[in-house]
N, C-alpha and C positions, 0 to 999 in steps of 0.2 A: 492508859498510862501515856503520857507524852512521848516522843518518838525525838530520839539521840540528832539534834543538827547534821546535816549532809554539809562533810567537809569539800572543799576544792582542791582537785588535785594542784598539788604546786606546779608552776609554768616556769620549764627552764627559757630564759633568754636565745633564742633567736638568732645563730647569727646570719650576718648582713648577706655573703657567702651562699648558704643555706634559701636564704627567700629569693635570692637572685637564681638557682638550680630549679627552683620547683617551678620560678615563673618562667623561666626559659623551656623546663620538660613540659609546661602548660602548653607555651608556643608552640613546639615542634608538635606534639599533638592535633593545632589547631593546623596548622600548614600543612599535615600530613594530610588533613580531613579536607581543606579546601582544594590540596592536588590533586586526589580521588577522586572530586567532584568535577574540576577539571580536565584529565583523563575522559571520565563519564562525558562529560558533554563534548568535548572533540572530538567521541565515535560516535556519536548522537550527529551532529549538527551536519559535516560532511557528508554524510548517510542522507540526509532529509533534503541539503541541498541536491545532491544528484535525482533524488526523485521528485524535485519540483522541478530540475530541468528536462526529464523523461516523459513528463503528462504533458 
């Protein structure tokens, strides 16, 4: 027997407000993740330089 159309749920409108929140929480995310890596490499790098100048 044929099979009942898959409706769409309705899409309430967006506001302006609201996409500017989730691209901003996107941001702070990514900046979080780039200072991390940051961090990470400024005890990395000062570490390597003293032991290029020790050999």
């Amino acid at each position: 027997m044929g099979q009942a159309p898959r409706s769409t749920p309705a899409r309430r409108p967006v506001a302006p407000a609201t996409m500017r929140r989730g691209w901003l929480e996107r941001e702070v995310r990514k900046l979080r993740r780039a200072s991390e890596i940051l961090k990470t490499a400024s005890a990395f790098f000062p570490a390597a330089e003293l032991d290029r100048k020790t050999t």
